[in-house]
N, CA and C atoms as an extended XYZ file, in Angstrom:
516
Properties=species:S:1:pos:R:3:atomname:S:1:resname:S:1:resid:I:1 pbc="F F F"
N       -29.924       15.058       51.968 N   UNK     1
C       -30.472       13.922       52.666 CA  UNK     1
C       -29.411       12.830       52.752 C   UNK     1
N       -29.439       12.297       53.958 N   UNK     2
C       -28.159       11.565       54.295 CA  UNK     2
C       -29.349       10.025       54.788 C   UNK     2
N       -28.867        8.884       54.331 N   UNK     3
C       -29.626        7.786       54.758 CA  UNK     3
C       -28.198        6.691       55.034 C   UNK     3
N       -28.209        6.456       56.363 N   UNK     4
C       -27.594        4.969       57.134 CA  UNK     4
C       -28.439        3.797       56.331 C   UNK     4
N       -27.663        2.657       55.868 N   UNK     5
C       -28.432        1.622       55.195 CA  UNK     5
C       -27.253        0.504       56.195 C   UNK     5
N       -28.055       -0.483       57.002 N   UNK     6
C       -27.190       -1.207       57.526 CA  UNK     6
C       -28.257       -2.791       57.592 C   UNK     6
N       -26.843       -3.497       57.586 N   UNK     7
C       -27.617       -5.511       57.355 CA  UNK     7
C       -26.483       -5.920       57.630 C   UNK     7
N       -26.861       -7.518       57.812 N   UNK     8
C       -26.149       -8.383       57.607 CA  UNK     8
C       -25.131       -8.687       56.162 C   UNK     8
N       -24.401       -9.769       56.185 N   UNK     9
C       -24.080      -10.252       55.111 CA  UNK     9
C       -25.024      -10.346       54.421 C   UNK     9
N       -25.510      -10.611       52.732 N   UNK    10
C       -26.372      -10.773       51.837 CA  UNK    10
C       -27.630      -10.615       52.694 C   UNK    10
N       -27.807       -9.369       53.231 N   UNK    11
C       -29.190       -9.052       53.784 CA  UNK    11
C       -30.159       -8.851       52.553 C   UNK    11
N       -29.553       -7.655       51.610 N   UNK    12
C       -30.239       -7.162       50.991 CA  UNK    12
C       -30.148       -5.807       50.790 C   UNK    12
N       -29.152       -5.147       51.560 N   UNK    13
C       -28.972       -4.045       51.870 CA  UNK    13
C       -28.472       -3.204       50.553 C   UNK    13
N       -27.253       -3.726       50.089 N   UNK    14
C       -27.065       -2.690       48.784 CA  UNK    14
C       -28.136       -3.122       47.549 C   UNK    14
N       -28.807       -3.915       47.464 N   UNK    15
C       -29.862       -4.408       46.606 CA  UNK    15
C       -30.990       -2.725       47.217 C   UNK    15
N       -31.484       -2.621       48.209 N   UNK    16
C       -31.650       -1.898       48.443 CA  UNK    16
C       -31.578       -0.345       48.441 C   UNK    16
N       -30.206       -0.187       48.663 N   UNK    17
C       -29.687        1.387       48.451 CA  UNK    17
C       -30.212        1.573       46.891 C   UNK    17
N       -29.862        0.645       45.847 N   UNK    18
C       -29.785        0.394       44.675 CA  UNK    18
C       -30.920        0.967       44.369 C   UNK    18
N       -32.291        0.556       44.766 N   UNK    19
C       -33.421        0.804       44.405 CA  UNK    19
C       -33.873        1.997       44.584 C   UNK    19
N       -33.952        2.476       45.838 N   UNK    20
C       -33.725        3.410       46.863 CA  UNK    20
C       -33.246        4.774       45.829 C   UNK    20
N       -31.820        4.470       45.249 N   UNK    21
C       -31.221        5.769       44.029 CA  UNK    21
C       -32.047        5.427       43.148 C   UNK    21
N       -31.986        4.399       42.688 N   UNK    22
C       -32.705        4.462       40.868 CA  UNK    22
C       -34.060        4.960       41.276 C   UNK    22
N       -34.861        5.243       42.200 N   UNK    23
C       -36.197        6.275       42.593 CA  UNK    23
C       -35.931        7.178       43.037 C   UNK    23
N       -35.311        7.965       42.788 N   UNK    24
C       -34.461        9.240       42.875 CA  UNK    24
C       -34.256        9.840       41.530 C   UNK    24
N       -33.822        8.692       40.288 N   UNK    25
C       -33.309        9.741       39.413 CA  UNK    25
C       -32.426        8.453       38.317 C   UNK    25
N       -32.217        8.958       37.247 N   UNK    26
C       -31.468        8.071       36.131 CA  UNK    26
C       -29.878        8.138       36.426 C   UNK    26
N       -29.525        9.356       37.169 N   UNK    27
C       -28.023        9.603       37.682 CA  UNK    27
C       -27.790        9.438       38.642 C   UNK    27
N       -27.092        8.055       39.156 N   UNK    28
C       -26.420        7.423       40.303 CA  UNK    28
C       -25.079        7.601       39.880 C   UNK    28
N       -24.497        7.548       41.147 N   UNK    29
C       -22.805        7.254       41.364 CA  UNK    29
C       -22.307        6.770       42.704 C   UNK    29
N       -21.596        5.394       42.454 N   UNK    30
C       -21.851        4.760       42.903 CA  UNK    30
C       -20.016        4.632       43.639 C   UNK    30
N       -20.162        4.759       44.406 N   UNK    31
C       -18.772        5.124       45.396 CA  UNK    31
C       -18.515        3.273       46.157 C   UNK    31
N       -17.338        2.768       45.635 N   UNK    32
C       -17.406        1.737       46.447 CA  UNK    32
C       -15.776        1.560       46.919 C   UNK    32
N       -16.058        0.997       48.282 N   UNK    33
C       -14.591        0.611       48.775 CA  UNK    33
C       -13.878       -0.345       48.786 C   UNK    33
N       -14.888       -1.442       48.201 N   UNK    34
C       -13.792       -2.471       47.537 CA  UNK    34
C       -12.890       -2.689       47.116 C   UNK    34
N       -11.545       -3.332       47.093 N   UNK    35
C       -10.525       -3.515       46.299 CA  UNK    35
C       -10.422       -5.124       45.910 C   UNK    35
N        -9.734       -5.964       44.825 N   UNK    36
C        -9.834       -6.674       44.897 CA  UNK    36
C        -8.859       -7.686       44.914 C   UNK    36
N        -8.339       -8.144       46.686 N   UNK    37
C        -7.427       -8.405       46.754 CA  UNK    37
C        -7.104       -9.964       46.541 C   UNK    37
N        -8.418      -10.475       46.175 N   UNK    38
C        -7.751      -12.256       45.841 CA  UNK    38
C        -8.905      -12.038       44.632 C   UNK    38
N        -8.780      -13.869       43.948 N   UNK    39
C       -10.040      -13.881       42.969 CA  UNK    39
C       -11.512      -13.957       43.788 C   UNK    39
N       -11.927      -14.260       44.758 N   UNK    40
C       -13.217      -14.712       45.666 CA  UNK    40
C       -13.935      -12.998       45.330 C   UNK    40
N       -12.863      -11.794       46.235 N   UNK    41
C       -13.381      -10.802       45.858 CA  UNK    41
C       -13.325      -10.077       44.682 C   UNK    41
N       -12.510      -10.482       43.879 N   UNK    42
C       -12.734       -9.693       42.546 CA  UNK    42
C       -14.361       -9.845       41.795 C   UNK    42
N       -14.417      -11.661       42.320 N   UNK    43
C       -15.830      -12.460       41.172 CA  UNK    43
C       -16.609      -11.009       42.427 C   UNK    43
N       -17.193      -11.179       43.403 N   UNK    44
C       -18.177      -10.266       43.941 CA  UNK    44
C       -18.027       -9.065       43.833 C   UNK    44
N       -17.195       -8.157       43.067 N   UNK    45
C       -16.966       -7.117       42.905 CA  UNK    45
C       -17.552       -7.144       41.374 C   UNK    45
N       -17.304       -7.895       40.394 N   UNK    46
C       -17.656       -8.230       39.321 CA  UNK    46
C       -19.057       -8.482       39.521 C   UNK    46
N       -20.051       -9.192       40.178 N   UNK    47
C       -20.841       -9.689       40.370 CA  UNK    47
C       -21.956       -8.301       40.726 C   UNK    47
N       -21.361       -7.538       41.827 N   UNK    48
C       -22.068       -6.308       42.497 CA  UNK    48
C       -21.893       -5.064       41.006 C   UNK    48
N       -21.157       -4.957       40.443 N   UNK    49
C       -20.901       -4.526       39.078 CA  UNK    49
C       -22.007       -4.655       38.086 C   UNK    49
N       -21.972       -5.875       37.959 N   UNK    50
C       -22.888       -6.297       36.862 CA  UNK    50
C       -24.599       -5.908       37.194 C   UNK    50
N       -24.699       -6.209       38.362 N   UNK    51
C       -26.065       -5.774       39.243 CA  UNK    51
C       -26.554       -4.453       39.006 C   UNK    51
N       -25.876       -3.191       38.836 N   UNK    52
C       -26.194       -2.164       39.005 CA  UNK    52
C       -26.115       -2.260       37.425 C   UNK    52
N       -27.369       -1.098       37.005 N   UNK    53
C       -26.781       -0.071       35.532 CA  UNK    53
C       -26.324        0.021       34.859 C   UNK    53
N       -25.794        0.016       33.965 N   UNK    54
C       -24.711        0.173       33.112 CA  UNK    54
C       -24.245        1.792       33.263 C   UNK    54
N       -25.357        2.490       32.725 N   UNK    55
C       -25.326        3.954       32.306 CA  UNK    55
C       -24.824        4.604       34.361 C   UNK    55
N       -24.852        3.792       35.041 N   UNK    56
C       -24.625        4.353       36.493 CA  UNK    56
C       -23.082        4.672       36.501 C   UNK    56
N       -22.449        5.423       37.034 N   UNK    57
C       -21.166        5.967       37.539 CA  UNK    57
C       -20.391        5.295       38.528 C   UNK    57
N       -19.139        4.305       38.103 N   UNK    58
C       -18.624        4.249       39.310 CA  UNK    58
C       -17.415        4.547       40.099 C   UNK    58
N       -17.170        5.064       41.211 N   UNK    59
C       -15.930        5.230       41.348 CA  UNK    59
C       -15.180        4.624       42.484 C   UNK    59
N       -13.964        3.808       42.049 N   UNK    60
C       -13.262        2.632       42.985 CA  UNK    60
C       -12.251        3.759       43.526 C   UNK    60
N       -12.518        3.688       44.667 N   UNK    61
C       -11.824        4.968       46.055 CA  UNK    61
C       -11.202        4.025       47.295 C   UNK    61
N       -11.314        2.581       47.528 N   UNK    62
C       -10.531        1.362       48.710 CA  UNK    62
C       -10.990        2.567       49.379 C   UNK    62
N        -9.367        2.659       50.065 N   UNK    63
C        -9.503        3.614       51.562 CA  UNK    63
C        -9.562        5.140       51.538 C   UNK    63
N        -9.507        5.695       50.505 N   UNK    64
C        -9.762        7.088       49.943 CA  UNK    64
C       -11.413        7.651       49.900 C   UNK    64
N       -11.967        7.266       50.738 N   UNK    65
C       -13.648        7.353       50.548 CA  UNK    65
C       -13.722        8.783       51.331 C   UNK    65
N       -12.897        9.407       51.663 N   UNK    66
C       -13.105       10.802       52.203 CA  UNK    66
C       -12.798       11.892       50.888 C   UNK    66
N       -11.614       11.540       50.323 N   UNK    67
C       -11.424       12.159       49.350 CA  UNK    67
C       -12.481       12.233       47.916 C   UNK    67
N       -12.998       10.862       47.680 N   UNK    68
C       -13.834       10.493       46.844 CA  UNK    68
C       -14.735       11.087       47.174 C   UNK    68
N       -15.826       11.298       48.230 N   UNK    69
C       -16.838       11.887       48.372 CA  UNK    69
C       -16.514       13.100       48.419 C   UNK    69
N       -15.429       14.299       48.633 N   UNK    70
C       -15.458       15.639       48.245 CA  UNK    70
C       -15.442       16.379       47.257 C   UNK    70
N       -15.037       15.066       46.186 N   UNK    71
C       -15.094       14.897       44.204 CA  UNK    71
C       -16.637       14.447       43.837 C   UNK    71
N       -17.489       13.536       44.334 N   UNK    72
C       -18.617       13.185       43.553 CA  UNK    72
C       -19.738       14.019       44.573 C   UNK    72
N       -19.437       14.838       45.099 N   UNK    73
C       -20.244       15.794       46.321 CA  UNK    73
C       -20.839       16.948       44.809 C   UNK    73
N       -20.178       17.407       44.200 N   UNK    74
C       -20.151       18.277       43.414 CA  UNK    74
C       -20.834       17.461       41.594 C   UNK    74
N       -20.955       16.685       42.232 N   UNK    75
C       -21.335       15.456       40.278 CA  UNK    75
C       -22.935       15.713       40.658 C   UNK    75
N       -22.935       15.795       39.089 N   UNK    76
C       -24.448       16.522       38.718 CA  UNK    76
C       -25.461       14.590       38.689 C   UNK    76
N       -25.371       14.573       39.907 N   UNK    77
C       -26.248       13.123       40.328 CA  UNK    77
C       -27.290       13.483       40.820 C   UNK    77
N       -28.062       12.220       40.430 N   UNK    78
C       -29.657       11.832       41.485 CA  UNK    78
C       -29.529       11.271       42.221 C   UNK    78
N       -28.394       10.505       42.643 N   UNK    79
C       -28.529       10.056       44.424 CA  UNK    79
C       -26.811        9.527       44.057 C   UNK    79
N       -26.210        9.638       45.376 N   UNK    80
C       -24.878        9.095       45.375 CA  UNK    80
C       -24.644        7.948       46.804 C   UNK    80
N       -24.250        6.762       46.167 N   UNK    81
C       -24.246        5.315       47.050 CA  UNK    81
C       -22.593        4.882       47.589 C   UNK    81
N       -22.894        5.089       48.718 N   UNK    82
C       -20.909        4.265       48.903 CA  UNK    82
C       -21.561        3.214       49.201 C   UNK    82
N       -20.892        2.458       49.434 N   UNK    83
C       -20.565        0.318       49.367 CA  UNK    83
C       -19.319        0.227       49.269 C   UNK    83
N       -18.996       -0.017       50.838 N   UNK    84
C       -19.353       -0.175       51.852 CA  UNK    84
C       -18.239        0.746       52.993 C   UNK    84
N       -19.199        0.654       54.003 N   UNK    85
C       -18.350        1.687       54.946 CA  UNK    85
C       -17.592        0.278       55.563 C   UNK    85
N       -17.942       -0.481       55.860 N   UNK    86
C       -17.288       -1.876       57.078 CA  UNK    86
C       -15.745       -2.010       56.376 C   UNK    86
N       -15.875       -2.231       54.841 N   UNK    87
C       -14.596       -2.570       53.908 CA  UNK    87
C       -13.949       -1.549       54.154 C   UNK    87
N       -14.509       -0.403       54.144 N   UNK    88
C       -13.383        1.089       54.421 CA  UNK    88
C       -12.550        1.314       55.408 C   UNK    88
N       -13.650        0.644       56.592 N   UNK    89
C       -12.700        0.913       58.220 CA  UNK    89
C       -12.001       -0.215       58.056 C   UNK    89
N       -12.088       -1.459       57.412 N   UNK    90
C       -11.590       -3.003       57.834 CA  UNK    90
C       -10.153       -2.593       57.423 C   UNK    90
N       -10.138       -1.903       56.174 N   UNK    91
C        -8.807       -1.702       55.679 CA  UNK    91
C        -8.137       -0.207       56.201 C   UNK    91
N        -8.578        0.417       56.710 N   UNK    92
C        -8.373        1.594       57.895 CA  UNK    92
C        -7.383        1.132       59.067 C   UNK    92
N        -7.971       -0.016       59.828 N   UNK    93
C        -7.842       -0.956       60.511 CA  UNK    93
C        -6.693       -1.768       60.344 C   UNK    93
N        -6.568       -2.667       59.182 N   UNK    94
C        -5.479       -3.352       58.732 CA  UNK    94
C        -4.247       -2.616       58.626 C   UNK    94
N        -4.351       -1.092       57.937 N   UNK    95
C        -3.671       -0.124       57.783 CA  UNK    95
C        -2.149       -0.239       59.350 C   UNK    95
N        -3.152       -0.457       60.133 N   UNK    96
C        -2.607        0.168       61.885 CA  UNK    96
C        -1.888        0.962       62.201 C   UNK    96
N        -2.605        2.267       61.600 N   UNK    97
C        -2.099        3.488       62.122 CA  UNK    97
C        -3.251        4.086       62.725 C   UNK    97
N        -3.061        4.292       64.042 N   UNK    98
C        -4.580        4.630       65.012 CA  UNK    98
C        -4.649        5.923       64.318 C   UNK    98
N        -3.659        7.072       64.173 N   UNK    99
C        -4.235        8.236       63.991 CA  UNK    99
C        -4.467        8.277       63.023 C   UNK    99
N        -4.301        7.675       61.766 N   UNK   100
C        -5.007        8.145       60.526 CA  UNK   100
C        -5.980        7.337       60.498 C   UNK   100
N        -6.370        6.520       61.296 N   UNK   101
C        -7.980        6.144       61.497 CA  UNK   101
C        -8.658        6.776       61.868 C   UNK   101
N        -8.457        7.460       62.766 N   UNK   102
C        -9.385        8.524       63.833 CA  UNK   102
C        -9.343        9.958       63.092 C   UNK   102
N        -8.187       10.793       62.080 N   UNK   103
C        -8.433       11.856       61.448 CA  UNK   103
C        -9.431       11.256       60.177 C   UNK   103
N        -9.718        9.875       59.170 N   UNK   104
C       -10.544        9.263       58.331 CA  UNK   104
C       -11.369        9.031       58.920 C   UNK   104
N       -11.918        8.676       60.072 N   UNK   105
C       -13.735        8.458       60.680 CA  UNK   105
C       -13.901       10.075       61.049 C   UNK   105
N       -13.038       10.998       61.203 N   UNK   106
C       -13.652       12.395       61.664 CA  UNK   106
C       -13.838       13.051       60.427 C   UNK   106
N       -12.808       13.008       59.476 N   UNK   107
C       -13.136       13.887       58.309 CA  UNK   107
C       -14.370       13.174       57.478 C   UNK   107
N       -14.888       11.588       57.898 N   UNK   108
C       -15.425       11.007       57.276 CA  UNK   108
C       -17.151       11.757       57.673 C   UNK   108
N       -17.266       11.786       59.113 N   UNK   109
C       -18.084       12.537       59.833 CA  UNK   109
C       -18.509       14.182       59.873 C   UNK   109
N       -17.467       14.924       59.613 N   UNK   110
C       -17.578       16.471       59.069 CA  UNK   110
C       -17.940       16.115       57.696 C   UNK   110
N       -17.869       15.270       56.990 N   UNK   111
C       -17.803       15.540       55.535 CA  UNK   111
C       -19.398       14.911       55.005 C   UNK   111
N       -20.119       13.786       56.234 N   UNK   112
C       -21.545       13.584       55.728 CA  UNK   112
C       -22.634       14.646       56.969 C   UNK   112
N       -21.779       15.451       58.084 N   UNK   113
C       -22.437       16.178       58.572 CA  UNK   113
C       -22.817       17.475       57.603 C   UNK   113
N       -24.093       17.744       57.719 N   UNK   114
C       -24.430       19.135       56.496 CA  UNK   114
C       -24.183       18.550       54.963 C   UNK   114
N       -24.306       17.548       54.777 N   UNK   115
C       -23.958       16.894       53.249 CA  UNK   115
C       -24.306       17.894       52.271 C   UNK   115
N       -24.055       18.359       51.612 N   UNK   116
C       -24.416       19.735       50.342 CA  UNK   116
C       -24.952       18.799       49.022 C   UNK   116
N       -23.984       17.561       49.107 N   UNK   117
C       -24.886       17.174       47.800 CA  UNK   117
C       -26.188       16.516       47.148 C   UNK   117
N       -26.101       15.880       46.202 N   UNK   118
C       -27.212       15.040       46.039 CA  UNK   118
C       -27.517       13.895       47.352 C   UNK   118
N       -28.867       13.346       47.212 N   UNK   119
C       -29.167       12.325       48.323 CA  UNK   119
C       -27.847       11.503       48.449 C   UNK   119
N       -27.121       10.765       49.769 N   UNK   120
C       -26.116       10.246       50.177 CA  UNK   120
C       -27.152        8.829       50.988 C   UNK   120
N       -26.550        7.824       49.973 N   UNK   121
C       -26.775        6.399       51.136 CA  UNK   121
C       -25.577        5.664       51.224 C   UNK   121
N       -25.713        5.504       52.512 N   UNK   122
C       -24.420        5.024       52.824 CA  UNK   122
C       -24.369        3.461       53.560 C   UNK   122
N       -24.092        2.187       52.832 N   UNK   123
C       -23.969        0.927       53.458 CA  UNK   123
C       -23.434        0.997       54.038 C   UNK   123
N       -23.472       -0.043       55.144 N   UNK   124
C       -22.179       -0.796       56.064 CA  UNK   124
C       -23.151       -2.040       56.628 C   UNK   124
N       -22.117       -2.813       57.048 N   UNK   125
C       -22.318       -4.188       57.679 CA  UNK   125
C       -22.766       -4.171       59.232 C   UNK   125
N       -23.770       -4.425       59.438 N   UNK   126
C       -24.680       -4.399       60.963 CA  UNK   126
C       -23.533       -5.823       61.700 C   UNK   126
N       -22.197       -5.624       62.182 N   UNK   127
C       -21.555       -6.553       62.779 CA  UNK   127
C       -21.868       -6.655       64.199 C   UNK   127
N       -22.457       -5.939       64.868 N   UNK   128
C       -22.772       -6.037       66.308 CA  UNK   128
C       -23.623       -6.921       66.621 C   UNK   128
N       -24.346       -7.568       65.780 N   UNK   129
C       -25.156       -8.890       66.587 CA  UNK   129
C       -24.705      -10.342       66.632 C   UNK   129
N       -23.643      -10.380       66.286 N   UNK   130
C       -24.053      -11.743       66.702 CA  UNK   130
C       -22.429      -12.127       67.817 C   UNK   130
N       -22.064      -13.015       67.736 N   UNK   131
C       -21.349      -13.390       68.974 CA  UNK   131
C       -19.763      -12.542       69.299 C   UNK   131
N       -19.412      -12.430       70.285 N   UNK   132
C       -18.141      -12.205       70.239 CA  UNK   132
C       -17.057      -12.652       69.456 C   UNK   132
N       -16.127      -11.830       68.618 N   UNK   133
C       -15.399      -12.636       67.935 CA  UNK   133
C       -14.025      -12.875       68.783 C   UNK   133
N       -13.647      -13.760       68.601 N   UNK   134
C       -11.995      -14.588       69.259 CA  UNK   134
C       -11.299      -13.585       69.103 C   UNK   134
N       -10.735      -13.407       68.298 N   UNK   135
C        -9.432      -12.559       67.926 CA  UNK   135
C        -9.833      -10.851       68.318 C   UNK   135
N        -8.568       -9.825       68.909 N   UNK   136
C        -8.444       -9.009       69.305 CA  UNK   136
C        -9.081       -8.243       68.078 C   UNK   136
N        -7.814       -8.214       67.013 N   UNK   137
C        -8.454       -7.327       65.691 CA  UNK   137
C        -9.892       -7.924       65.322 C   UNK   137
N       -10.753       -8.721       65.301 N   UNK   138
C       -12.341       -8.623       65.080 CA  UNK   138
C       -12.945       -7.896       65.958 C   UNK   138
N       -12.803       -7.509       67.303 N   UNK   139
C       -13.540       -7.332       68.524 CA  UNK   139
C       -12.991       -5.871       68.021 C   UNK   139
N       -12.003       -5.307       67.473 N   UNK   140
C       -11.804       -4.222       67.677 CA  UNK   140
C       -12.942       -3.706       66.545 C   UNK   140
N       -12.540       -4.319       65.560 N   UNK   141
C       -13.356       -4.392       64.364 CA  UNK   141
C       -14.895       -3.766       64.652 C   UNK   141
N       -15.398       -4.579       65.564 N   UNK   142
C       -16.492       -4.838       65.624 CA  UNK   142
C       -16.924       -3.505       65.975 C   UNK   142
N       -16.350       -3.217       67.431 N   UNK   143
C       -16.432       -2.187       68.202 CA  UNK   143
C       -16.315       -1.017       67.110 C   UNK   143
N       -15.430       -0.706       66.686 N   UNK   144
C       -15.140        0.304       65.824 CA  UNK   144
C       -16.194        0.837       64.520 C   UNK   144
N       -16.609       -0.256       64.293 N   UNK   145
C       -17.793       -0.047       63.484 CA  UNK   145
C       -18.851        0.221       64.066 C   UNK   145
N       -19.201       -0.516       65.252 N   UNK   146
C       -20.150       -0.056       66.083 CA  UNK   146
C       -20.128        1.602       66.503 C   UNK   146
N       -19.287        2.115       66.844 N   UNK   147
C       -19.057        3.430       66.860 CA  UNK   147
C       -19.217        4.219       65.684 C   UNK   147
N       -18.690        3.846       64.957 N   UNK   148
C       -18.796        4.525       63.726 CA  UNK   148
C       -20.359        4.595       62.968 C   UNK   148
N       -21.247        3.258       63.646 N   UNK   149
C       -22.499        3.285       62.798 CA  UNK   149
C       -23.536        4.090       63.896 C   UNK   149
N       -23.306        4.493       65.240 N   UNK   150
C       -24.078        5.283       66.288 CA  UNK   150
C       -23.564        6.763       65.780 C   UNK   150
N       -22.335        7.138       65.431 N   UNK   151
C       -22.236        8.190       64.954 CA  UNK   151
C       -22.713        8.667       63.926 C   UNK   151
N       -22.906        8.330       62.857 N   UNK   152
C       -23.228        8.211       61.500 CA  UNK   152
C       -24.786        8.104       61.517 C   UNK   152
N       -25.510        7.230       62.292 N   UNK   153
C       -26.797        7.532       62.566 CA  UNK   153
C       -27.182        8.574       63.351 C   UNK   153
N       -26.758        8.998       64.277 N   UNK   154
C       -27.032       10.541       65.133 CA  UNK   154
C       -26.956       11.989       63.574 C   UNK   154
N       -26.459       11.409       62.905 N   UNK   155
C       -26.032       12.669       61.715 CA  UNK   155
C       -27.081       12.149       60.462 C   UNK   155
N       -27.734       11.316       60.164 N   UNK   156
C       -28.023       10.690       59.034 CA  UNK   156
C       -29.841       11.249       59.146 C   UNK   156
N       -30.070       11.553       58.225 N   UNK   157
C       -31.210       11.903       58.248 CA  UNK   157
C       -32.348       10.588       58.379 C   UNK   157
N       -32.167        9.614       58.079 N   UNK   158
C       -32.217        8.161       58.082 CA  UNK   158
C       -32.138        7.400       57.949 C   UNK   158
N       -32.109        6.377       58.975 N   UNK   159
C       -31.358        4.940       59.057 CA  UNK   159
C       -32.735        3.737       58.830 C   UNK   159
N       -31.925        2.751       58.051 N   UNK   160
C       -32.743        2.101       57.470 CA  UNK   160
C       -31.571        0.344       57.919 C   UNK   160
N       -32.528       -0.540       58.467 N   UNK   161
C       -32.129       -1.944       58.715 CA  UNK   161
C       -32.310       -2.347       57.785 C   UNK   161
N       -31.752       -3.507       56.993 N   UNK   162
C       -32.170       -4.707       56.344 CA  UNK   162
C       -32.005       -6.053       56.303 C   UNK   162
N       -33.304       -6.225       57.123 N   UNK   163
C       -32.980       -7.883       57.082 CA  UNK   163
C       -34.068       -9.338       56.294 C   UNK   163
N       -33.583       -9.942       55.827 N   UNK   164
C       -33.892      -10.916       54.630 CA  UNK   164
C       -34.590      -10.303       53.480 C   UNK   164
N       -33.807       -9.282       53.117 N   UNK   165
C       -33.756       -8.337       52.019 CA  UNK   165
C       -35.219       -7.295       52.304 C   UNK   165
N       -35.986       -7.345       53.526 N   UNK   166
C       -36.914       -6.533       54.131 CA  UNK   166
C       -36.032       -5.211       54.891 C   UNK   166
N       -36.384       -3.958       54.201 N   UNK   167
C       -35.626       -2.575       54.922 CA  UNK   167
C       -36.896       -2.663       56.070 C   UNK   167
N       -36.345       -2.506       57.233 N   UNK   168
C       -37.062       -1.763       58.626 CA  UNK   168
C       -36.594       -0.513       58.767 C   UNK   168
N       -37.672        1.127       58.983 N   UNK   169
C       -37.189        2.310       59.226 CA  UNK   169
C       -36.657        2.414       60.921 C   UNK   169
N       -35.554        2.499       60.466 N   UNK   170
C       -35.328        2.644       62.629 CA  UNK   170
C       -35.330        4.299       62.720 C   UNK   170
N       -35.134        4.887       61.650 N   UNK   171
C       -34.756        6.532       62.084 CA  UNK   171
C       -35.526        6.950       60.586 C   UNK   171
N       -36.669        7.893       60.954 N   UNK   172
C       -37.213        8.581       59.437 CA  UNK   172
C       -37.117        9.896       59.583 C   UNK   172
């Protein structure tokens, strides 16, 4: 079972996924793409840390989230959570190498198509609503995620909105 979990900023969304695994099972693992490149994101990395479990699993994978999920695919879990897909492509992106973006969103896509393992929820940031952004790299941003979250929902067994920490089922 593959579930799309998508929101805003502090929607509610990984508060969500969160809950979502721990009713599944005492064994989460918790896949995140964070890195922490100033103090602002370290404290919210610390912060999203402290939130979850103790006894939960985590594994810090940045831009390696293809590789990471072909290692915790096989972990004797009750549900397995990445956080976040948006941070994965942003730094995909920053990267600027088009083709190893496009072989990482395809292997990213073969690899949650037919998922073999435990339940898979997968965050990302709902960036398509609100205004155009100025700058080239946001718009690409945007777009790119946008693609990436129509794909990922066509494959996901279901997609779940969250907004003011309320999940809406768009796909069951």
């Amino acid at each position: 079972m593959v579930e799309l979990i998508l929101g805003g900023a502090r929607s509610g969304k990984s508060g969500y996924a969160e809950r979502q695994a721990a009713a599944l099972g005492p064994q989460v693992v918790v896949v995140v793409t964070a890195t922490a490149s100033d103090g602002e994101m370290a404290e919210r990395i610390a912060r999203h840390r402290a939130d979850r479990p103790e006894h939960w699993q985590t594994v810090e994978c940045g831009d390696q989230l293809v590789a990471a999920l072909a290692t915790v695919a096989k972990a004797n879990a009750d549900a397995l959570i990445v956080d976040c897909l948006t941070l994965w492509l942003g730094q995909l992106l920053l990267d600027d190498d088009e083709s190893r973006l496009t072989l990482e969103v395809d292997a990213l896509l073969q690899r949650v198509a037919g998922w073999p393992g435990p339940p898979l929820l997968l965050v990302s940031n709902e960036v398509g609503l609100g205004i155009v952004p100025e700058s080239p790299l946001a718009r690409r941003f945007r777009d790119e995620a946008g693609r990436l979250h129509q794909r990922l929902a066509a494959l996901a067994d279901k997609v779940t909105l969250v907004v003011a920490g309320i999940p809406l089922c768009i796909k069951a």
